[in-house]
Steps between C-alpha positions, in 0.01 A plus 500: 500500500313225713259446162867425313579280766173343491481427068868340586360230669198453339428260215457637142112332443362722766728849327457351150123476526494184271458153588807311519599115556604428867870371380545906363374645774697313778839582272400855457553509887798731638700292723747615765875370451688454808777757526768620722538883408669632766835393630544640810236748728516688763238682760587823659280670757396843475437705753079672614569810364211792450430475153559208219854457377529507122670287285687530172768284328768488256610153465763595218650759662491257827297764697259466753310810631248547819376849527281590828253691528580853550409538857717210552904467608698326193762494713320298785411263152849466420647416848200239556554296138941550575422293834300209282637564125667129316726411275301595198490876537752613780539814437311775613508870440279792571418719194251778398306408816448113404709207621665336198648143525796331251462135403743252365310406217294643246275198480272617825119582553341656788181609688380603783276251692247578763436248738282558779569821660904455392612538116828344369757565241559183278730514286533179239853462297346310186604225288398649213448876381235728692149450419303748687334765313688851509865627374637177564232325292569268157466733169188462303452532134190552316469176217392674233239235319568556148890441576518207698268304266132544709309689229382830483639791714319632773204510575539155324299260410565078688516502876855508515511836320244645683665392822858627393265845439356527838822355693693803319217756665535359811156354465596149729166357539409542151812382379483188707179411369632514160831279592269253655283454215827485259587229667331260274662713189819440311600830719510254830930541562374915479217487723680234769791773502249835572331293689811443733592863473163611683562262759865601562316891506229329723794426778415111407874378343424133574156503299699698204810226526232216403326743215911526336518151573196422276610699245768274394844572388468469106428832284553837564278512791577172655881693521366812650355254751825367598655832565181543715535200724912586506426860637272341816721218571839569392654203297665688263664816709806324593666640208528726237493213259223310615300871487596539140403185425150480641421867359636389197303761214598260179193464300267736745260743326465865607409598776587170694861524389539847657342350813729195500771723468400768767403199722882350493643835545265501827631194597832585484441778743342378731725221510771761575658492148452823428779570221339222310190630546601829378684300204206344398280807480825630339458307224145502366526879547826557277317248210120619541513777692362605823099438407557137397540392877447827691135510466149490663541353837841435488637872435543520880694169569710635232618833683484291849758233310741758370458715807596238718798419272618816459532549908665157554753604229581853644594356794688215316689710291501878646527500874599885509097615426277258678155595600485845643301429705719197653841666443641849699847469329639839405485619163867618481604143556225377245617749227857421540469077588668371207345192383643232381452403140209275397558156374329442133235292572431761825402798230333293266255431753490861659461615131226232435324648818526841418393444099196254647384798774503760162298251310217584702203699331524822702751396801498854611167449614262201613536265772837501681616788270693665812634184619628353217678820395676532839600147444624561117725792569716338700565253279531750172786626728661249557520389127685840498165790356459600851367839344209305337454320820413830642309577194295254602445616851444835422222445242241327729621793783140709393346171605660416832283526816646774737559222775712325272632773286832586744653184445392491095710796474794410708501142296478747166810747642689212609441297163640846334793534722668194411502608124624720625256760382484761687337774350186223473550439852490838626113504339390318656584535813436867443127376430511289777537839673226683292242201571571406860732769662354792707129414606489155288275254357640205579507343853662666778526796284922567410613266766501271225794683312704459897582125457855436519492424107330831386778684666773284336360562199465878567808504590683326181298758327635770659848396495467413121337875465824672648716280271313628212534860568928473430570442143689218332772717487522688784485209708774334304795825612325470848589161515860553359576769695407292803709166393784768461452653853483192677772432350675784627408363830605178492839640452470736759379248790828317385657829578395530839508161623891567413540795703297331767747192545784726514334700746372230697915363518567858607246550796624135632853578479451849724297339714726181607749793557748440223621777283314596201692323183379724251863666314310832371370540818824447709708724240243770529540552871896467480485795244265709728749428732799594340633895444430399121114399623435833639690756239854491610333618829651323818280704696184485331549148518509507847300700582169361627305843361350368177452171641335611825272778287395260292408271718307694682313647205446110428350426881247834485199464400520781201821261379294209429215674343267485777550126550574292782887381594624257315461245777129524503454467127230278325640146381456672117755766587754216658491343242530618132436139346126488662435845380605383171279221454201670655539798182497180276180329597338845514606549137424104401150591643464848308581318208255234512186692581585716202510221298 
């Protein structure tokens, strides 16, 4: 790397090995542009810990990650950087053992720096796009000779060819000598341009700004410069017009028009544009196809693009399945959330999603296969095919690691659910069973299948398995007959709550001492008083025989069927209304759990 460095900033005579007038060789001289990069920094201090502390970014996804060593704490990491941690990345979580931070922007860089016997965290939010080799590097396309007008395909044949040759190996030195030495060549705009790109892959963006400055801004290459100088400094990201306008493709020959267009769709993204990003891509896939832009180094920033997309719009547009590994709502309120209906312009772009993530050469497998079919099932749901949703899910389940294979299965049943299909859900959470139940592959054996949203789904599952054992037509006369008996009760607690006012007015009347008002019952005891009342007997009316005998049959304890007196009965038995209404709710119940 230091002898790429080193031909940067050397003049061409001494690389070219020919003599050269003093004029050339002074102008073949790289010169550094002065250039502000970064718009804001900060320094966080990290704590002595035992071992080094690893870093690893994702500047599109906005993610940040330290992992310790393993004989370290991550939690001691995560309290230490929580006491210092900016505006930039305030957000801190532990996961998976490593200590992952959240930034505002998506325009951010960062490294660890030792200094002295202390080592910092900076992190940089950019001006422009990320630089840095890694994911978060600029795409690179190999420029084939023959097609953009250089001669002869590889191994080529003029300086420039040969250098495009080695640059596309990963040969640097050698293809540096050949740029320099091109530099006198009609292919100067193509050399200043690689030249620049080995700088920028050097860690040296100031030395590559003044190699795109040098190549001009007329021609084909002289525009690929201009996107280059826009991605370090950031002139053009302030909108989604100015993008489209510096990565215009009119006129550019294969493959620089697939970069250009790649390049804006990067831009866009990192900008935090994300459904115009997705649009873009979008649209060179549906009129070229997948391999026209897709391609050679920029296959992965094409699945990191629509990845990203495709979470931002899930939770945009379906808040009922976010992330499971984020969200703990139940299933049974998932599956039965209605949604509210999409606006037309909302499924047009879930649909343009969805067709771009199926455009994809083999999107079952490859880079970010897993993730980008957890985060296309959700939407396929909520464009109404939740059963392909789960389709998707449950394809790529041979191919889930155990540690993450509980929660691809409970996205999968869940996904099914809200179809609802339930004989597809009961699969697979049957082989969620089968694969991780009793002794268990995956991590923490079946406590996995415990989380409150295993046993909701379970549980749906089981309730929807009851409901299928009771045919259409069965359940139809159960659920007449039941209408028709509560029916019957209705009418019958009318009933009673009669009887109970009018014995309510009774019980007051006797007990404020008046004299009972009912007619029947004052007739009845003037006729058992009468001669008529007791058979035309004046005696037998008098008498107190039958009275006394039966009231003492009524006071033993044979007379009232082994019960206690009267006086010491239960509330129930003093009152005939409550007794009533207790035989109704017991019958209500009876009738709902057979039901």
């Amino acid at each position: 790397m230091w002898n790429v460095a080193i031909l940067a900033l050397m003049p061409a005579l001494a690389l070219a090995g020919k003599p050269g007038n003093p004029a050339t060789t002074a102008a073949d001289n790289p010169k550094g542009v002065r250039m502000v990069i970064s718009a804001t920094t900060e320094r966080i201090p990290l704590p002595h810990m035992g071992g080094p502390i690893a870093l690893s970014m994702d500047a599109l996804a906005r993610r940040i990650r330290l992992v310790p060593a393993r004989r370290d704490n991550a939690t001691a990491l995560a309290n230490h950087i929580a006491k210092h941690v900016g505006l930039l990345c305030p957000r801190i979580a532990l996961r998976d053992g490593a200590v992952e931070m959240t930034c505002r922007s998506a325009r951010i860089e960062a490294q660890v720096t030792p200094q002295g016997k202390d080592s910092y965290l900076d992190i940089n939010e950019l001006r422009g796009l990320p630089w840095r080799p890694g994911a978060d590097a600029p795409p690179s396309y190999h420029y084939d000779p023959w097609r953009t007008g250089l001669g002869q395909s590889c191994p080529g044949k003029s300086h420039a060819a040969r250098g495009e040759c080695e640059f596309k190996e990963g040969h640097q030195l050698e293809a540096a000598i050949h740029f320099r030495a091109a530099l006198d060549s009609t292919s100067r705009q193509l050399a200043c341009v690689r030249l620049g790109d080995l700088a920028i892959a050097t860690g040296d963006p100031m030395i590559a700004a003044g190699w795109y400055r040098r190549a001009g801004t007329f021609g084909s290459f002289g525009r690929i410069a201009q996107e280059r100088l826009c991605e370090l400094d950031g002139s053009c990201l302030e909108s989604t017009e100015q993008v489209l306008r510096t990565f215009d493709t009119a006129g550019l020959p294969e493959p620089l028009r697939a970069e250009s267009i790649l390049r804006a769709a990067r831009a866009e993204a990192y900008a935090g544009r994300l459904p115009s990003a997705a649009h873009v891509l979008a649209r060179q896939v549906r009129a070229h196809g997948m391999a026209s832009v897709c391609r050679e180094g920029g296959e992965l920033l094409c699945r990191r693009i629509l990845l990203e997309a495709m979470r931002a719009a899930e939770i945009a547009f379906d808040p009922v399945i976010p992330n499971s590994k984020r969200d703990a709502q139940p299933s049974s309120r998932r599956s039965s959330t209605v949604m509210p209906p999409l606006e037309k312009a909302e499924r047009e772009y879930l649909e343009e999603l969805v067709e771009t993530y199926l455009a994809i050469p083999s999107w079952e497998k490859g880079p970010l296969a897993l993730e980008m079919a957890e985060s296309a099932a959700p939407l396929a749901a909520r464009l109404g095919a939740p059963a392909f949703g789960g389709n998707l899910l449950a394809a790529l389940a041979p191919q889930v690691p155990d540690a993450q294979l509980a929660d691809h299965l409970l996205l999968a049943a869940e996904t099914f659910m809200r179809g609802p299909e339930w004989a597809r859900a009961r699969l697979v959470a049957e082989y969620a069973q089968s694969r991780l139940g009793g002794k268990g592959r995956g991590k923490g054996g079946n406590s996995a299948l415990r989380s409150p949203r295993w046993t909701a789904v379970y549980r749906a599952l089981a309730l929807r398995a009851e409901q299928d054992e009771v045919s259409p037509s069965v359940r139809a006369a159960i659920e007449t007959e039941f209408a028709a008996t509560l029916e019957d009760l209705r009418k019958a607690s009318e009933t009673i709550e009669k009887a109970d006012s009018v014995l309510g007015g009774t019980r007051a009347a006797k007990s404020a001492g008046s004299p009972p008002t009912d007619k029947g019952t004052g007739a009845r005891a003037a006729h058992a008083a009468s001669p008529e009342g007791s058979g035309g007997n004046p005696a037998r009316a008098a008498s107190p025989v039958g009275t006394g005998a039966r009231a003492a049959r009524a006071a033993s304890p044979e007379g009232t069927g082994g019960h206690a007196a009267p006086g010491a009965a239960s509330s129930e038995d003093a009152d005939p209304s409550a007794k009533a209404r207790t035989a109704i709710a017991k019958n209500v119940d009876h009738n709902a759990e057979s039901k």
